[in-house]
C-alpha positions in Angstrom: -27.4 -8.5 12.7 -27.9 -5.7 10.3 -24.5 -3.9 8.5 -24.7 -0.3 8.7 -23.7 1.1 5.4 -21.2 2.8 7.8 -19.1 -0.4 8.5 -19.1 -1.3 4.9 -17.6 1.7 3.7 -15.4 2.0 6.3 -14.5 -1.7 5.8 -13.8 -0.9 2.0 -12.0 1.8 3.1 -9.2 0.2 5.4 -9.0 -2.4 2.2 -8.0 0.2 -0.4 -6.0 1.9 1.9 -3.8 -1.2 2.7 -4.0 -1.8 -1.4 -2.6 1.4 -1.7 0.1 0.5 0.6 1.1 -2.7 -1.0 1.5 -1.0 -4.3 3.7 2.0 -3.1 5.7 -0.9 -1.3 6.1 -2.9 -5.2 6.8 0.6 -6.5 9.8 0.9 -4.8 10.8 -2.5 -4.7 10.5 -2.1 -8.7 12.2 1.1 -8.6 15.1 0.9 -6.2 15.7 -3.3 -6.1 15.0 -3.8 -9.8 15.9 -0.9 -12.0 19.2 -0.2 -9.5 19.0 3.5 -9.9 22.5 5.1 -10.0 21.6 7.7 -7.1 18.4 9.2 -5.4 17.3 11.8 -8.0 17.6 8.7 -10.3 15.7 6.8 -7.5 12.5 9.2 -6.9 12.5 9.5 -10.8 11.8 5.7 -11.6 9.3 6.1 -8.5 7.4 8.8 -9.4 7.4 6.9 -13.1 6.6 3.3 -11.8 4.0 5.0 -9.4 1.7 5.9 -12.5 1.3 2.6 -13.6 -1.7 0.3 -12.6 -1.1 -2.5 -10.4 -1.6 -5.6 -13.4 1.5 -3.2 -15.1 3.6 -3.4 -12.0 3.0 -7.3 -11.4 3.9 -7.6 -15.3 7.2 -5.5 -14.6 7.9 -7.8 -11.4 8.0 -10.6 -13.3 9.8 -9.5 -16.3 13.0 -8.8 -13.8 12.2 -11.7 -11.2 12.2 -15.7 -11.1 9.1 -15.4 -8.2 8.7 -18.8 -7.1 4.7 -20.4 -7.8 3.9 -19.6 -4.6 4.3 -16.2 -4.2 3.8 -15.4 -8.0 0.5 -17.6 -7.3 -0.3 -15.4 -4.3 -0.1 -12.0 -5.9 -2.4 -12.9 -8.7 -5.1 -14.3 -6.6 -4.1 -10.2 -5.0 -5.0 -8.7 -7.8 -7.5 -10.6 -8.3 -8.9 -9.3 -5.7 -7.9 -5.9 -5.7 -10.1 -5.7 -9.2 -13.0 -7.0 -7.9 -12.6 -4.4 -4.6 -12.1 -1.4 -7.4 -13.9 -2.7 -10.3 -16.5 -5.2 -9.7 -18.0 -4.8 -6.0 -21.5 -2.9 -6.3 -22.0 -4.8 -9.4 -21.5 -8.3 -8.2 -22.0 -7.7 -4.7 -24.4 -4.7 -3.8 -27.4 -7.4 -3.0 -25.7 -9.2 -0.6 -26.7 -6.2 2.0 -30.5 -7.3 1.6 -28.7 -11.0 3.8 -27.5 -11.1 6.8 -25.7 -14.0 5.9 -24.5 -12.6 2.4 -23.8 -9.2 4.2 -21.4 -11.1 6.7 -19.8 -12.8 4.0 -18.6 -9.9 2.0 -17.7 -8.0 4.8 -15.2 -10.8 6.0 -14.5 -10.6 2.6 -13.3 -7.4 2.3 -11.7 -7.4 5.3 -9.8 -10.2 4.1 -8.3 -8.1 1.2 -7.2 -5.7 3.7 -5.3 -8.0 5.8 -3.8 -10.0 2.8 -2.8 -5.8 1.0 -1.3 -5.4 4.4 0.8 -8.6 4.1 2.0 -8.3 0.3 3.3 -5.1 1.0 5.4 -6.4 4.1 6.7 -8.9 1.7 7.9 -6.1 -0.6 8.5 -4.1 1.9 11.1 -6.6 3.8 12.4 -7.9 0.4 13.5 -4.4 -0.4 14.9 -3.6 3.1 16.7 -7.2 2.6 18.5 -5.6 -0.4 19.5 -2.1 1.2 21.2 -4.3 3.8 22.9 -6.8 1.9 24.0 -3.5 -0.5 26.2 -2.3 2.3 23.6 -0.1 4.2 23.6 -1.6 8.4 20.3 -2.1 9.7 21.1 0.5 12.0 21.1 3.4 9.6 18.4 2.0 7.9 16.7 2.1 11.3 17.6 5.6 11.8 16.9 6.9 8.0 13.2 4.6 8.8 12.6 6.7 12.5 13.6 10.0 10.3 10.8 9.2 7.7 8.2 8.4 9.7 8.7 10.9 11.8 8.7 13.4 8.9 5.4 11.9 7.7 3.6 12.4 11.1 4.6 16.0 11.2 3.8 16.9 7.6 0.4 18.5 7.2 -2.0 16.9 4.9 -4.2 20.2 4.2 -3.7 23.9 3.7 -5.7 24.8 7.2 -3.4 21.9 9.0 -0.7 23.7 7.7 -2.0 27.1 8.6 -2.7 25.8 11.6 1.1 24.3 12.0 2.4 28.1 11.5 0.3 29.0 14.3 2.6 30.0 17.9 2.2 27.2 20.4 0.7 30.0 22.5 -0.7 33.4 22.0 1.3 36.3 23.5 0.6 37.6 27.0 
């Protein structure tokens, strides 16, 4: 079995992408749960503050306001652990490993891995944060409805100026 550089990338890829994920899920677990921001000018502020730093800053943060118990705590280090090696360290330490089939395999399940465990730490942050809202008074169905609202809003919302040219557009030329 030979990896195509294709599958690699595209394997790093879905890793960074989940990575990315987990942290915007500990940014506003940090933001909202931790700092209790008096409103939700107050809320996007902290956000859009906590969102700048690195990952090892937000973990630091997390643990100066929370008691995690060894498990978890032990969890998220191995994370970013991880996470470094994935954005720091990978063609340094790893780039050989494509001359092995073996060594190739390896790091790919590797990799993917990383994905799959990014994917899970931000669920944890993710639910731990959505626990909060609801024991703060909001019901899960409003939280529902304000979660279909958002995601909703994100799937209509044009990444690029020609997808939003292309949104202005009329569904249908005039006869």
């Amino acid at each position: 079995m030979h990896i195509h550089p294709q599958e690699l990338f595209s394997e790093i890829g879905y890793a960074l992408w989940q990575i990315q994920a987990a942290e915007f899920a500990l940014v506003h677990h940090i933001a909202l749960v931790l700092k209790e921001p008096e409103d939700l000018e107050a809320f996007e502020h902290l956000a859009t503050k906590e969102g700048k730093r690195t990952l090892g800053q937000l973990i630091k943060e997390l643990r100066k306001h929370s008691d995690l118990p060894t498990d978890l705590d032990d969890r998220i280090s191995a994370f970013v652990d991880e996470r470094n090696w994935i954005a720091h360290r990978i063609f340094k330490e790893s780039h050989s490993d494509l001359h092995s089939e073996t060594k190739a395999s390896i790091l790919l399940q590797r990799i993917e891995d990383l994905g799959d465990e990014a994917l899970e730490v931000a669920k944890i942050f993710s639910d731990a944060t959505r626990d909060w809202v609801v024991a703060s008074g909001v019901s899960t169905e409003r939280l529902a409805r304000l979660e279909r609202e958002t995601l909703g809003q994100w799937q209509r919302q044009p990444s690029t100026k020609a997808e939003q040219a292309e949104d202005s557009k009329p569904d249908h030329a005039p006869s």
